[in-house]
C-alpha positions as CSV (number, residue, x, y, z in Angstrom):
1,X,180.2,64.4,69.9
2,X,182.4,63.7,66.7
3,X,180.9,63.1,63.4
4,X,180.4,59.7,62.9
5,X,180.5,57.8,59.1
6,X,176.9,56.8,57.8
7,X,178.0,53.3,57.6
8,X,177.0,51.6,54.3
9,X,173.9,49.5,53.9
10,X,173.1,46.4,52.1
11,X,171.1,47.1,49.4
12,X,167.6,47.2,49.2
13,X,167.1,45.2,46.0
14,X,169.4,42.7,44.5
15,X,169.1,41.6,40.7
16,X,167.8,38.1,40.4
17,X,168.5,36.0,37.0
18,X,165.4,34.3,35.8
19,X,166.7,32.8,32.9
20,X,166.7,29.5,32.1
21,X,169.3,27.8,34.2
22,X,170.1,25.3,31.2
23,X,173.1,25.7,28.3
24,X,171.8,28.1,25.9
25,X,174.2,27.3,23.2
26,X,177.0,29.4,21.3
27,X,176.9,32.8,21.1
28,X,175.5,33.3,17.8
29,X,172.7,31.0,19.0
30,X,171.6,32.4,21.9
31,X,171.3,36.0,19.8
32,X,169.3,33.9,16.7
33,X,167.1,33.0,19.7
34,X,166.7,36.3,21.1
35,X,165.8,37.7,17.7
36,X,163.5,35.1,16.7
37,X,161.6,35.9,20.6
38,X,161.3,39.4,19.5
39,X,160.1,38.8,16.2
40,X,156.9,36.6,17.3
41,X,156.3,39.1,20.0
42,X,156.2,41.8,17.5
43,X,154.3,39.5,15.3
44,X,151.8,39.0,18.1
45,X,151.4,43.0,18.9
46,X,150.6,43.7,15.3
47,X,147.8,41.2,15.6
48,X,146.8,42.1,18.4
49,X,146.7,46.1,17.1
50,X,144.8,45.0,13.5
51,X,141.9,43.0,16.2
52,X,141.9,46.3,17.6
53,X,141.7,48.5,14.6
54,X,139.1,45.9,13.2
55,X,137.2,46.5,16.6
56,X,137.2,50.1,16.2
57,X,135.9,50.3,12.5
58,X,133.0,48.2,13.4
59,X,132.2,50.2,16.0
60,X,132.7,53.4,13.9
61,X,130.0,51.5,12.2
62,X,127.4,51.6,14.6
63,X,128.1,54.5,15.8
64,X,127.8,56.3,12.2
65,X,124.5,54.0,11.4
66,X,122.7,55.5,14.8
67,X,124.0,59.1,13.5
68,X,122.8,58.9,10.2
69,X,119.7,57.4,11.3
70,X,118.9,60.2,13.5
71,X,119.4,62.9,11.4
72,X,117.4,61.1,8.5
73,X,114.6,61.2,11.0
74,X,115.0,64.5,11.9
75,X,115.0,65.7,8.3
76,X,111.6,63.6,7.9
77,X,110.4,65.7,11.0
78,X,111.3,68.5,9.7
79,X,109.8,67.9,6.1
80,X,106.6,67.2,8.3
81,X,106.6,70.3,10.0
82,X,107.9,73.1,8.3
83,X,106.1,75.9,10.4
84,X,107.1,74.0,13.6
85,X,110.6,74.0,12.7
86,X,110.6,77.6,11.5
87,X,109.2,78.5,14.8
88,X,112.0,76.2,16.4
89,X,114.6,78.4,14.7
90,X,112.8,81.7,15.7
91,X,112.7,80.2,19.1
92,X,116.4,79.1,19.6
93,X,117.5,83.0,18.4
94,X,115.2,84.5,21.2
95,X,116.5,82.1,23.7
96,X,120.3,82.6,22.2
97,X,119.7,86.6,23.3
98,X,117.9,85.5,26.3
99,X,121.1,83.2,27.2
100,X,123.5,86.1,26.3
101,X,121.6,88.4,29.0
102,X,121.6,85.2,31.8
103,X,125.8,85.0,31.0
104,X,125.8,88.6,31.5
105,X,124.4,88.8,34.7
106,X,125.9,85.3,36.4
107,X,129.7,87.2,34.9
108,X,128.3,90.2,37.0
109,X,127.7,88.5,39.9
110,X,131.1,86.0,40.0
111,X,133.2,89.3,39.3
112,X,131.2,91.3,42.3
113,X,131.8,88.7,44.5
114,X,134.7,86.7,43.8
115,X,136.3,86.9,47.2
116,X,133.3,85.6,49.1
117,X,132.8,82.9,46.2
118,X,136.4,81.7,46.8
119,X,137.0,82.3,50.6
120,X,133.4,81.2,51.5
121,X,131.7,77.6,50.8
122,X,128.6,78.7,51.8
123,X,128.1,81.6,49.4
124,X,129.8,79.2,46.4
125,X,127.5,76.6,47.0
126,X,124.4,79.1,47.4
127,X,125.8,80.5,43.8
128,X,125.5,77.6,42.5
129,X,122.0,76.5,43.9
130,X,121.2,79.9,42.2
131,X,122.8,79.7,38.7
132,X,123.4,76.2,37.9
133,X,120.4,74.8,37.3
134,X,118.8,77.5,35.2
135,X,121.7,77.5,32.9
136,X,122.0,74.0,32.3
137,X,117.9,73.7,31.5
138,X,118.6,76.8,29.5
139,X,121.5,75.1,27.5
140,X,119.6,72.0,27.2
141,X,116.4,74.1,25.7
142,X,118.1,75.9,23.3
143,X,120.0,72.7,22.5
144,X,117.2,71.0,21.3
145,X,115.1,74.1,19.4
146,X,118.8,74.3,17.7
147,X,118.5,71.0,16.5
148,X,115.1,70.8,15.7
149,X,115.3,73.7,13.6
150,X,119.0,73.4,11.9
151,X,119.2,72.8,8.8
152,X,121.5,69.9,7.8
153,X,122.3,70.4,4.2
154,X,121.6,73.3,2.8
155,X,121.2,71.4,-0.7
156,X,118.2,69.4,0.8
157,X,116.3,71.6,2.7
158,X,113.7,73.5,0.4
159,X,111.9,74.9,3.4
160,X,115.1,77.1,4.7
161,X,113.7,80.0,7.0
């Protein structure tokens, strides 16, 4: 059987105009017109951008308000319970050692078994079941002794540990 020629095919899009099917003046007019389009549409981004940035200050607003408002209440906290947060601090160390040990030992274990933990779902998923949820109640403990007991300005806290 002899090669035969792909035959050429029609193509699969065509261009359309959907301009206006009206005179569009002289040259030099239809180029005024095109610049003036792209001026108000640039003119309408830039408002569009400063709604945008206006939208995003206020919300940096809020957002800085809650923050501030927070830590003024935790200083208060802390101003009420000196021992307490002492002991928070105290706390938070021990648990930062006791983390360090956990992370040792869940390194241990994915190094020891890291062919069954890849080639097997089974033993992945009972790794997980095993480690996951201790370290993220452990990260979440220590997370709030840390804050409880952190000092936010060294300037203002008389009470430092």
């Amino acid at each position: 059987m002899s090669q035969e020629q792909p035959r050429p095919r029609p193509p699969l899009f065509s261009q359309i105009d959907v301009s206006q099917a009206s005179y569009a003046g002289p040259p030099h007019q239809v180029a005024r017109n095109q610049e003036m389009e792209q001026t108000r549409l640039l003119r309408e981004l830039l408002a569009a951008q400063d709604r945008q940035n206006e939208l995003l200050e206020e919300m940096i607003g809020h957002l800085s308000t809650a923050q501030k408002q927070r830590a003024t209440e935790l200083g208060q906290w802390k101003q009420a319970n000196p021992r307490l947060a002492r002991n928070c601090r105290a706390a938070a160390e021990a648990l930062g050692r006791v983390q360090t040990e956990f992370l040792e030992s869940l390194t241990q274990e994915i190094n020891a078994n890291y062919e069954n933990l890849l080639d097997g779902e089974f033993m992945l998923n009972e790794f997980v079941d095993r480690f996951g949820p201790r370290m993220a109640h452990l990260n979440g403990l220590l997370q709030v002794l840390s804050q409880l007991s952190a000092t936010s300005n060294p300037a203002s806290a008389p009470n430092s540990p």
